[in-house]
N, C-alpha and C positions, 0 to 999 in steps of 0.2 A: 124746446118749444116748437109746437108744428105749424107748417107754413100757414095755415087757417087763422092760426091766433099770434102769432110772429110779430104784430108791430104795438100791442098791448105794454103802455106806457113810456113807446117810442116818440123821440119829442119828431114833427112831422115838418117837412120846409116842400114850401109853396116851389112845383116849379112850373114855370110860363111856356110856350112854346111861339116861335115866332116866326117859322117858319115850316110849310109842310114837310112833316115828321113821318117818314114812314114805320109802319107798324113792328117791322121786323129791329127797327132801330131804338124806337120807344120801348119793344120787350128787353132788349139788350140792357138798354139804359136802367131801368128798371129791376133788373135781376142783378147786374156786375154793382150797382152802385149800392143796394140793400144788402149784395153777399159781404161788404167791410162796412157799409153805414151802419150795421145793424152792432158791430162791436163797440162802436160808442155809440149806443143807441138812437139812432137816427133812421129817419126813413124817410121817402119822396111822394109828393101827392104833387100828380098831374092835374092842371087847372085848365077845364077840359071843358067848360062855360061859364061867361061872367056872370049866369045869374045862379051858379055855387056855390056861396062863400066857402072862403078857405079857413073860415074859423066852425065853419059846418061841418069838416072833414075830421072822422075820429082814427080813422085809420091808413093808410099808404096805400096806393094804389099798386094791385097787384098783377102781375100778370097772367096770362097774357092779356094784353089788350086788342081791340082793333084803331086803327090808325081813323084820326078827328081831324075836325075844320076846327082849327083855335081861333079863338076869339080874337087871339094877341097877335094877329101876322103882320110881320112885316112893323111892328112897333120897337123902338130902341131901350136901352137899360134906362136913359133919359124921362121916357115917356112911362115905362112900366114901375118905378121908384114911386110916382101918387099914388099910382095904382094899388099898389099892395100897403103899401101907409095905410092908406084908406080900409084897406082890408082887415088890419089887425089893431087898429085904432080903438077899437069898441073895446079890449079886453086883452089883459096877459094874463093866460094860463097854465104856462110850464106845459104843454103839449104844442103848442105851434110858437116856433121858430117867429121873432117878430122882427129880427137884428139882419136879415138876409134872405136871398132868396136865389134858386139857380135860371139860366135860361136855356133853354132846346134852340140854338139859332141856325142860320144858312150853316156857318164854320164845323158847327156837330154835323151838316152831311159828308163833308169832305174830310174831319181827322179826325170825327166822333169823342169830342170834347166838347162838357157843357160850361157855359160861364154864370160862375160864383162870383154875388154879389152881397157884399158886407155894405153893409148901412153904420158899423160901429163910429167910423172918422173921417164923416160925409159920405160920397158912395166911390168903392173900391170894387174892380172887377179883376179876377184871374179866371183861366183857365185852369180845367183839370179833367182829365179823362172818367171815363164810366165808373172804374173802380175807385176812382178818390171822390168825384165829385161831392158826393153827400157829407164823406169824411173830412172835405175843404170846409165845411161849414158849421161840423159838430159842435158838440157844446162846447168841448177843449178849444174850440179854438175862435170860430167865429165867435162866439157869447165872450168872450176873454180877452179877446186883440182882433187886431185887423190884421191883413193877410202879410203887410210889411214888418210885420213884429214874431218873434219866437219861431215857431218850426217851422212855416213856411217862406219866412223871410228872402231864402236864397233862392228859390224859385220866382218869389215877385221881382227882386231886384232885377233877375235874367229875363223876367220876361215872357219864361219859361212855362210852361203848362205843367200844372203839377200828375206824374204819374205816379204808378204804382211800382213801376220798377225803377221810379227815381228817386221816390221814395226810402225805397228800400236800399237803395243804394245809400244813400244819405243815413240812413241811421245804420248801416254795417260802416261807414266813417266817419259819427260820431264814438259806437261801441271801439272802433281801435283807437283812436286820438284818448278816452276815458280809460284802455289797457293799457295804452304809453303813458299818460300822466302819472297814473299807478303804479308803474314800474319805475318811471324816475323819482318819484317820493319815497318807494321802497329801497332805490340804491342811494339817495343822498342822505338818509333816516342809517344806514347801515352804514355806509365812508362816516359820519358821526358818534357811530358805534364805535369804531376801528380807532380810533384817535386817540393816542394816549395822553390820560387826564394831565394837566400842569401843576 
């Protein structure tokens, strides 16, 4: 699929900004987070004035962009929760994301982490960097649990910001904990083989 047509029946998640984002950093955000959002089809629309709706939005905002005055500055996850309620209250259509949404804050200038916000069991925020953020909120996962429940679990309990290379690390030790399980079923399966009948 070419980058022109790339977000065609991508489900789409609102993200706010709330603090001045510079352009070089919003292109970042943009391209790291659609290059894995895009495997569980998802993609990021930048909500770039409040008089947009983001259920007006059909496709993801592409890069590059030029760096905006957000509407949302300097507003908390507290204050922005009516806000997008509001926003997607009129209508569920399996294209916009209605269960969560991310935010661009001061913390994405210093360790370029956006926060992921689940609305599933009241409002829950995690961090995650460029390359998970979108992937924190996919349909696997935000649409189906909140950020304390299933795969990300170990990362909420820490506190942790979910990355990509911790990610990865985490599911290279689940893959060997499910080759050791396998291995011990296969030798106590065999020491039962080995047993002479009574």
């Amino acid at each position: 699929m070419s980058d022109s047509d790339d977000s065609d029946g991508y489900m789409l998640f609102a993200v706010f900004c709330t603090a001045e984002i510079p352009a070089e950093t919003l292109n970042e955000f943009l391209t790291l987070s659609f290059a894995r959002g895009k495997l569980g089809g998802c993609a990021a629309v930048l909500l770039t004035q409040s008089a947009t709706p983001f259920l007006a939005c059909t496709t993801r905002t592409h890069p590059p962009i030029k760096a905006f005055h957000s509407p949302y500055l300097g507003k908390s996850v507290s204050e922005l929760v009516p806000i997008f309620e509001a926003m997607v209250a009129s209508r569920e259509d399996g294209l916009h994301a209605d269960s969560g949404f991310l935010v661009l804050d001061e913390q994405t200038l210093t360790d370029a982490t956006a926060c992921g916000v689940s609305l599933l069991d009241g409002v829950m925020t995690m961090r995650a960097d460029f390359h998970m953020a979108v992937d924190l909120l996919g349909p696997g996962q935000i649409m189906s649990h909140s950020f304390d429940e299933e795969s990300y679990a170990a990362f909420y309990a820490r506190g942790e910001p979910l990355t990509l290379q911790g990610w990865e690390r985490q599911e290279a030790e689940w893959t060997e904990k499910e080759r050791v399980a396998k291995e011990e079923k296969r030798r106590a399966k065999s020491k039962r083989a080995e047993r002479p009948e009574l």
